[in-house]
C-alpha positions as CSV (number, residue, x, y, z in Angstrom):
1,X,0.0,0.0,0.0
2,X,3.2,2.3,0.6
3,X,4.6,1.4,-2.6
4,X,1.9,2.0,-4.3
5,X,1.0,5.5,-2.8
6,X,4.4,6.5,-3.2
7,X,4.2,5.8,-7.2
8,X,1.0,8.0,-7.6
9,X,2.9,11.0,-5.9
10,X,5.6,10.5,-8.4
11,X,3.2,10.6,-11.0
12,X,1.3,13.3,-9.5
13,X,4.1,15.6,-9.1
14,X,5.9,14.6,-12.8
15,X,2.3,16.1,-14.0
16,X,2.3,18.6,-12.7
17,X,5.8,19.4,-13.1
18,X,4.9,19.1,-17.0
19,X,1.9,21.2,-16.9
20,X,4.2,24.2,-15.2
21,X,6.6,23.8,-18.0
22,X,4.3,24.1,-20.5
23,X,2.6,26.9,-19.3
24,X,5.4,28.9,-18.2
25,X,6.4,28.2,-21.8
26,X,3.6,29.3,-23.3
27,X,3.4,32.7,-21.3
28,X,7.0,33.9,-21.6
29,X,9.2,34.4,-25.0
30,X,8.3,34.3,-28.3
31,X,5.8,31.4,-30.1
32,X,7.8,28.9,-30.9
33,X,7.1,26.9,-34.2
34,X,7.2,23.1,-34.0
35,X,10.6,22.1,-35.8
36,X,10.0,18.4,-36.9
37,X,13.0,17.3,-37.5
38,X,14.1,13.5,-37.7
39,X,17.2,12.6,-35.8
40,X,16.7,9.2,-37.6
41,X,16.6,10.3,-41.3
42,X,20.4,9.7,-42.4
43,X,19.6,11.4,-45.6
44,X,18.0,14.7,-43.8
45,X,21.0,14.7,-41.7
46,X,23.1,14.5,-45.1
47,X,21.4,17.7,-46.4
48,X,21.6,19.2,-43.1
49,X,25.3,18.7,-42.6
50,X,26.0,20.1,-46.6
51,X,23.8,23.1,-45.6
52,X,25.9,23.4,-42.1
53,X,29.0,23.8,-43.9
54,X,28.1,25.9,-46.8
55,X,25.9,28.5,-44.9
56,X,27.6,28.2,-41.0
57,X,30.4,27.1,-40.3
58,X,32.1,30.5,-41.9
59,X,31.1,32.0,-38.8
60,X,30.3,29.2,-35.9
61,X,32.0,26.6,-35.1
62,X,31.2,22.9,-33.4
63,X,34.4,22.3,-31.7
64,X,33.4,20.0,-30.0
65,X,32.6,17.5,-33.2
66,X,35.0,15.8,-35.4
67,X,34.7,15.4,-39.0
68,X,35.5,11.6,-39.0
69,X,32.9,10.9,-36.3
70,X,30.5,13.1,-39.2
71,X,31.4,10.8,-42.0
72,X,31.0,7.9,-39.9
73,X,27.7,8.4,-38.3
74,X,26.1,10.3,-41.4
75,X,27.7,7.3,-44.3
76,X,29.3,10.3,-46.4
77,X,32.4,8.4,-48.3
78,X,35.7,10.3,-46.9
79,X,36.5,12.0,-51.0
80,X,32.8,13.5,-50.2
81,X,34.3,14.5,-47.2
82,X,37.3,16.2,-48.3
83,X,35.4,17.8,-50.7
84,X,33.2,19.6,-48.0
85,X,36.4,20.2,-45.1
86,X,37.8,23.6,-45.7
87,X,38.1,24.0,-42.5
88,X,40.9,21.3,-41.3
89,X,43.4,19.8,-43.1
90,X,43.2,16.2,-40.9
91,X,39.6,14.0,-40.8
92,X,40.2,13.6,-37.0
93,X,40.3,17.9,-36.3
94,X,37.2,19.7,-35.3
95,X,35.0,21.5,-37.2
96,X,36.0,24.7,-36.0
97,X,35.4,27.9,-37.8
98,X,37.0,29.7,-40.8
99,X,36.7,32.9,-39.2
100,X,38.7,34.5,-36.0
101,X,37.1,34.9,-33.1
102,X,38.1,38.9,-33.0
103,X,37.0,39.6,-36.7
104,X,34.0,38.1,-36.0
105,X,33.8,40.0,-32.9
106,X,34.5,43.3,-34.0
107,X,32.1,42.9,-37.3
108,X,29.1,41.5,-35.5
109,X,29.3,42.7,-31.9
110,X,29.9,39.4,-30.1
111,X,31.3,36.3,-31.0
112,X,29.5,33.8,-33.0
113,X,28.2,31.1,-30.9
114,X,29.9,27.4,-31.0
115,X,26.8,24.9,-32.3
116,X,28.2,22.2,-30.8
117,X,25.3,21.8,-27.9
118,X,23.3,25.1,-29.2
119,X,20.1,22.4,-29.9
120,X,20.5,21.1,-26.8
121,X,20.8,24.2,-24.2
122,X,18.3,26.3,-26.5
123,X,16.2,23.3,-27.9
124,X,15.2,22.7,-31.9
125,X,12.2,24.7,-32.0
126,X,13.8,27.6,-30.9
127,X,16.5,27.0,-33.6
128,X,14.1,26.5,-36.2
129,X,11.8,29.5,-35.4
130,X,15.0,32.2,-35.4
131,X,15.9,30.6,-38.5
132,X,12.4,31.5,-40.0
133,X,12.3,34.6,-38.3
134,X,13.9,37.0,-39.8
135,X,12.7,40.5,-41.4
136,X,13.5,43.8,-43.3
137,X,14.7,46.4,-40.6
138,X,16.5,49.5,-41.6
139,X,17.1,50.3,-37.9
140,X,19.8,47.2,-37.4
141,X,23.2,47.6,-38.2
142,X,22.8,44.4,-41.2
143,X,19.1,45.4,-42.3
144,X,17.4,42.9,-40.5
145,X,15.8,42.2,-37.2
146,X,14.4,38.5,-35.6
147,X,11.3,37.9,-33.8
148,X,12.3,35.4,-32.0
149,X,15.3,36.9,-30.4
150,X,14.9,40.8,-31.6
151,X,18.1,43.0,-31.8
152,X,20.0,40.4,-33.0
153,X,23.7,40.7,-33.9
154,X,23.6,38.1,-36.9
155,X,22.8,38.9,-40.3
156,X,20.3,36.8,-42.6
157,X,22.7,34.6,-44.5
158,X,19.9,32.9,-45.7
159,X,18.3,35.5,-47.1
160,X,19.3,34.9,-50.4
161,X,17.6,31.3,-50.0
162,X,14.2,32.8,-48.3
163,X,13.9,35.7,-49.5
164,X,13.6,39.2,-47.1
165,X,10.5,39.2,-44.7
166,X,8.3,42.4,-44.3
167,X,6.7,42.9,-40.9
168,X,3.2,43.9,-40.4
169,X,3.3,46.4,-36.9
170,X,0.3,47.1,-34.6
171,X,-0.2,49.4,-32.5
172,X,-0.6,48.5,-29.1
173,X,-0.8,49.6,-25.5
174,X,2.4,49.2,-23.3
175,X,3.0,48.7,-19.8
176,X,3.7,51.9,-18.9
177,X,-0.3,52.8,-20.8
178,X,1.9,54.1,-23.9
179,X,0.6,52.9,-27.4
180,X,3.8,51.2,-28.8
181,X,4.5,49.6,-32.1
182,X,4.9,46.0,-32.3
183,X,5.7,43.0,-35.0
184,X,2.2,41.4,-35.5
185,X,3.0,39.0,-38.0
186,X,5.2,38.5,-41.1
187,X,4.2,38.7,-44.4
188,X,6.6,37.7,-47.8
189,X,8.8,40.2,-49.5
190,X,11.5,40.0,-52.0
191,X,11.6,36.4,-53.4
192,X,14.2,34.0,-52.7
193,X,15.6,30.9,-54.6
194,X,13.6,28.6,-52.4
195,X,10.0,28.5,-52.4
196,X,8.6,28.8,-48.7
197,X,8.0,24.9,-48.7
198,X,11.5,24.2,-49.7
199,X,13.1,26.6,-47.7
200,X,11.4,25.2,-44.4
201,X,12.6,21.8,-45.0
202,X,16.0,23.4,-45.5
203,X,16.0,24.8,-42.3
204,X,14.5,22.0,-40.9
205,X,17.5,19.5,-42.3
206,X,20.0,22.1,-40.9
207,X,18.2,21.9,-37.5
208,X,18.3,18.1,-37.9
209,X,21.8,18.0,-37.8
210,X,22.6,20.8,-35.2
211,X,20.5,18.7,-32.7
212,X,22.7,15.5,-34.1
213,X,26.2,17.4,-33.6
214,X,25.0,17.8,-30.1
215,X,24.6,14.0,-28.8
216,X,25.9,12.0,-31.8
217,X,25.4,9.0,-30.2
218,X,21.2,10.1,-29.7
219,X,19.7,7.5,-31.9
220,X,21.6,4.6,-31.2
221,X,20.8,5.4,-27.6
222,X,17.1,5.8,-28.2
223,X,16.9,2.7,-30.7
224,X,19.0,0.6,-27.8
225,X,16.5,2.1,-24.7
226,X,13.4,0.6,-26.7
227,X,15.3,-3.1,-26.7
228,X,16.0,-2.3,-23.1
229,X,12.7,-1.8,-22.1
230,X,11.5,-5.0,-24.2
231,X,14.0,-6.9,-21.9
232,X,12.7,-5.6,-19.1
233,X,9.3,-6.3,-19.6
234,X,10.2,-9.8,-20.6
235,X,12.8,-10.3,-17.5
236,X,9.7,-9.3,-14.9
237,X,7.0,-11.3,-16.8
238,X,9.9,-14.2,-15.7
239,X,10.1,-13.0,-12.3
240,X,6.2,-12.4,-11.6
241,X,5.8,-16.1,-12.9
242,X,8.6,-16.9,-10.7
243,X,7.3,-15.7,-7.7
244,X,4.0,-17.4,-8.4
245,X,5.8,-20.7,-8.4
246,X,7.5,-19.9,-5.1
247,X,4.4,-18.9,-3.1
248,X,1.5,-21.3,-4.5
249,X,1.7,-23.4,-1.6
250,X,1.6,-20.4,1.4
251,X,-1.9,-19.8,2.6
């Protein structure tokens, strides 16, 4: 009876430890949209390591990745690989950046983040919503503003891809009872190369593998935790039997 109470106030309080979460995420911060990547699609994560290279890694690195371990994981043949590793002369280095640290400092502001765990201390929607996010401001230093994290330092390499984003402002009241104008929504602008369908499932490969770079080993984890919990299953169906053998005779 102790057991059993003590499991439904684990339950109870993993419940509504979720329900917080999700409400406190749903009240701060900007609306997150659902990235839907698939850490299990080798070819998305193909795609999304070419579109790493070509469009990121001038700037940020993922130091904490090797190209080998890349080529390994994602079946790219090592003359593919050469072909795409400008950055290191040696498939063990690290796919660090082309750029210095203080020329990217002093044309950007601050330093380019390192991707390496990005997806994992800021999570793939987020990722995936900046990416989308971006829009024509004259106001900004590069001509272009985010909604997800607004003011921010990096330019829209991507632009050329998507296109350039107009926003749509409102005008609403602030705190302080001053009207104020606000982003309401986004609406197309100047065309890109990709059509908006194409260039969401570019961003969404390139999210694919910056959640990848960040626990390579994720999917053969996951695949081996479902064969785990098949054994386990199987183990106490064993033991319950077991048991039942040992105790048919007590009254």
């Amino acid at each position: 009876m102790h057991i059993k109470k003590t499991w439904l106030v684990a339950v109870a309080a993993g419940l509504m430890t979720t329900m917080t979460h999700g409400a406190l995420a749903s009240s701060e911060g900007p609306h997150l949209a659902s990235a839907g990547n698939d850490i299990f699609s080798q070819a998305s994560l193909q795609r999304g390591a070419r579109n790493f290279v070509g469009y990121c890694l001038g700037c940020h690195s993922a130091k904490y990745v090797r190209w080998n371990r890349v080529a390994a994981d994602l079946g790219i043949p090592e003359a593919d690989l050469k072909s795409i590793q400008f950055t290191g002369q040696r498939p063990f280095d690290t796919m660090v950046s082309g750029m210095p640290p203080e020329a990217a400092k002093r044309w950007f502001g601050n330093a380019p983040p390192d991707m390496s765990l990005l997806a994992r201390a800021r999570g793939t929607d987020y990722i995936y919503s900046y990416l989308m996010s971006f829009y024509a401001d004259d106001s900004r230093p590069h001509g272009v503003n985010n909604l997800v994290l607004p003011g921010t330092a990096m330019p829209h390499v991507l632009a050329g891809l998507q296109g350039l984003q107009q926003p749509v402002y409102a005008t609403h009241t602030g705190e302080d009872g001053k009207p104020q104008s606000v982003v309401e929504k986004l609406e197309a602008g100047d065309a890109g190369q990709l059509a908006p369908e194409q260039y969401a499932s570019f961003v969404r490969d390139t999210v694919n593998f910056i959640e990848y770079i960040g626990e390579p080993v994720q999917a053969k984890r996951r695949t081996l935790g479902v064969w785990v919990v098949l054994f386990l299953l199987v183990f106490t169906a064993f033991a319950y039997l077991l048991k039942q053998e040992y105790w048919k005779d007590v009254k």
